[in-house]
N, C-alpha and C positions, 0 to 999 in steps of 0.2 A: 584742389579741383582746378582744372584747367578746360579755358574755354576753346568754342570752337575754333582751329587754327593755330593755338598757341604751342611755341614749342618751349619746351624747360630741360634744361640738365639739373646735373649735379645730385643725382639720386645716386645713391653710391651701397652697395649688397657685400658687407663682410662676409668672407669666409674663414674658418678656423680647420685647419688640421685636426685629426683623432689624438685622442690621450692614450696610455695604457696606463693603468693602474695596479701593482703588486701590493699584497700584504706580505711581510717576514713577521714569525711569530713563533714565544716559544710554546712548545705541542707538547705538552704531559703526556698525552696516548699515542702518538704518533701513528695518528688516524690521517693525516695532509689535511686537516680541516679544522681553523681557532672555533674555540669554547669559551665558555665562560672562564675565569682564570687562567687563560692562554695570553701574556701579556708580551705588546708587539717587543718589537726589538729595532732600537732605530742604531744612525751609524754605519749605515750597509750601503755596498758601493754594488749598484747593479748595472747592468750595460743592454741594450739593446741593438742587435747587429744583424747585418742582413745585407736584403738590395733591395732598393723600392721597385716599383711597378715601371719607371723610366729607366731603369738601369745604374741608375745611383746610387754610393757604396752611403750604407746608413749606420751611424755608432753613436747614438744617446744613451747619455748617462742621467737615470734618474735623480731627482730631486724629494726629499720629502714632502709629507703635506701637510701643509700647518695644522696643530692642535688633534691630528690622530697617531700618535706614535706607532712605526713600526709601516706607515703604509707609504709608500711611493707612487710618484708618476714621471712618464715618460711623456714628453709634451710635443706637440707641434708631432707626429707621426705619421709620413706619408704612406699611400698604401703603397701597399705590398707586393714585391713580384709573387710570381705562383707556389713557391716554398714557404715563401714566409720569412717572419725574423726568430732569432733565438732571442731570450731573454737568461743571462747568466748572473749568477749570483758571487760574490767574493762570501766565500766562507768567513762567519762573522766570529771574529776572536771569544773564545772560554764556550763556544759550542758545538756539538755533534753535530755530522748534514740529520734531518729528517728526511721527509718526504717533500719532493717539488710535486705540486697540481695544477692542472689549467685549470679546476674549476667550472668545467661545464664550459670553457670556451675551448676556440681554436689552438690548438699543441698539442704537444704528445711532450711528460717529462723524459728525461733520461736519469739511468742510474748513478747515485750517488749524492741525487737532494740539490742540486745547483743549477741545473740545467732542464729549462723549456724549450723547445726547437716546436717550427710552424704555426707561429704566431700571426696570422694571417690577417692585414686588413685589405676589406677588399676595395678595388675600384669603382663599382657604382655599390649605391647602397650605402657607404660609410657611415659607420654610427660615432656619434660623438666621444664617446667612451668604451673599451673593453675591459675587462677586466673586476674583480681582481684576482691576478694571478697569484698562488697563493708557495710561500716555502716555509715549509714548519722547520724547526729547530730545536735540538735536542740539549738539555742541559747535561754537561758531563759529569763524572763520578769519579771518584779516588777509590784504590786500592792499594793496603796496608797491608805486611805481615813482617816478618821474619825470622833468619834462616838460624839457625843453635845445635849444638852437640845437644842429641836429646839421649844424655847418659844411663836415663831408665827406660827408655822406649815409649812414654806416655802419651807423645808428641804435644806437649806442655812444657814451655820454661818452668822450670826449678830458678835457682839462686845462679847468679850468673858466674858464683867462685866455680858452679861445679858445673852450669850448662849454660859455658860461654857461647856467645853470637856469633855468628862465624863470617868475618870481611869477605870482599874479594870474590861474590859465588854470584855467577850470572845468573838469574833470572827471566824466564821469558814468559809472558803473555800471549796467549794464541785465543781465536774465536770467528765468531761472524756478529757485526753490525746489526741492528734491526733493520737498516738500509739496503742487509743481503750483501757486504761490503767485508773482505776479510782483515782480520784485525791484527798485529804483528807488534808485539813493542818487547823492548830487553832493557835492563838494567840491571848493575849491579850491587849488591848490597855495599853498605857503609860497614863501619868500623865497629860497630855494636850487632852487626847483623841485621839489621833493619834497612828494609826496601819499601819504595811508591811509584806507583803509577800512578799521571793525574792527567787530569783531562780525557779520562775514560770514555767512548758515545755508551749509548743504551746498547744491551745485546738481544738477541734475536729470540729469545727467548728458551732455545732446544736446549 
C-alpha cells in the first residue's frame, strides 16, 4: 500500500515465451493417436524451424521432459510469422515412420510420418503452451524364406542331398507402407539359400 504522494519502483512483471510440446510413441494401430499400451519412445532428435513474427531465423531443438518418456518440448518459442514453424522429426533407429498429427492444433502433417509444417504461434493471444503434437511410430518386422531346387514340385524343402538351396539369387521385395510410402528392398541369398529382410514398416494392408 502506498500512501498519498508516494512514489516506489522496483515492481518488476516476468514474462515467459510459449512452449510446444511433441509426443513420439509407439502406435500398434497406427491410428496417429497413443493408447493404452502405446509406449513413448525417447532418444528422438526433433527440430523446430521457421521465422518468427520479427523476421528472425528460428532452429530449436527439443529437450525431453522429465519423468514422461517419449514427450518433448520446445522452449522459450517466439511467435510466429504467418506460416508458421515446421516441427521435423529424425527418424528413430529399429522403426517404421507412422503417422505425424497436430492433434487438433495449428499444422497440417506431411507424407511420410516426420513432418509437421504451420505450426503457428500467434502474436497477441499467446498461450503458454501448444501442443502436444503427436508422431506415432511403427515397430518393424522380419521376413524369412528361402530359395531350393524344388526337385518334386511340392514347393517344400526335402533333404538338402537332393533339394539343395540355391546361393547367389537376388530377391526383391516390392509393396506399399501403411504411410502410402512405396517399399523397394533386394538381397541376395546366402550360401544355404536362405534370405532376410529386417527392419520391415507395417504394410498397407491391400
Amino acid at each position: 500500500t502506498l500512501g498519498s504522494g508516494t512514489a516506489a519502483t522496483g515492481y518488476h512483471f516476468g514474462e515467459r515465451l510459449p512452449r510446444v510440446t511433441v509426443r513420439v510413441f509407439e502406435d500398434a494401430d497406427n491410428d496417429g493417436l497413443p493408447a493404452a499400451g502405446d509406449a513413448g519412445i525417447t532418444g528422438v532428435t526433433l527440430h523446430l524451424t521457421g521465422t518468427s513474427s520479427t523476421g528472425a531465423a528460428v532452429d530449436i531443438v527439443a529437450t525431453p521432459i522429465a519423468g514422461q518418456p517419449g514427450r518433448y518440448e520446445f522452449l522459450n518459442v517466439p511467435p510466429s510469422a504467418a506460416g508458421g514453424y515446421t516441427v521435423t522429426e529424425t527418424q528413430p533407429a529399429t522403426y517404421a515412420p507412422g503417422q505425424a498429427n497436430p492433434n487438433g492444433h495449428a499444422g497440417t502433417a506431411q507424407p511420410g510420418g516426420n513432418v509437421i509444417e504451420g505450426v503457428v504461434i500467434p502474436l497477441t493471444g499467446t498461450p503458454a503452451s501448444v501442443g502436444d503434437y503427436l508422431f506415432g511410430e511403427l515397430t518393424s518386422s522380419q521376413l524369412r524364406g528361402r530359395s531350393f531346387y524344388d526337385r518334386d514340385g511340392d514347393g517344400s524343402q526335402g533333404a538338402t542331398s537332393s533339394e539343395p538351396g540355391l546361393p547367389g539369387v537376388t530377391i526383391t521385395l516390392t509393396g506399399t507402407d501403411a504411410s502410402g510410402q512405396p517399399v523397394t528392398r533386394s538381397t541376395v541369398t546366402a550360401r544355404d539359400g536362405g534370405y532376410r529382410f529386417v527392419d520391415l514398416p507395417l504394410d498397407n494392408g491391400a
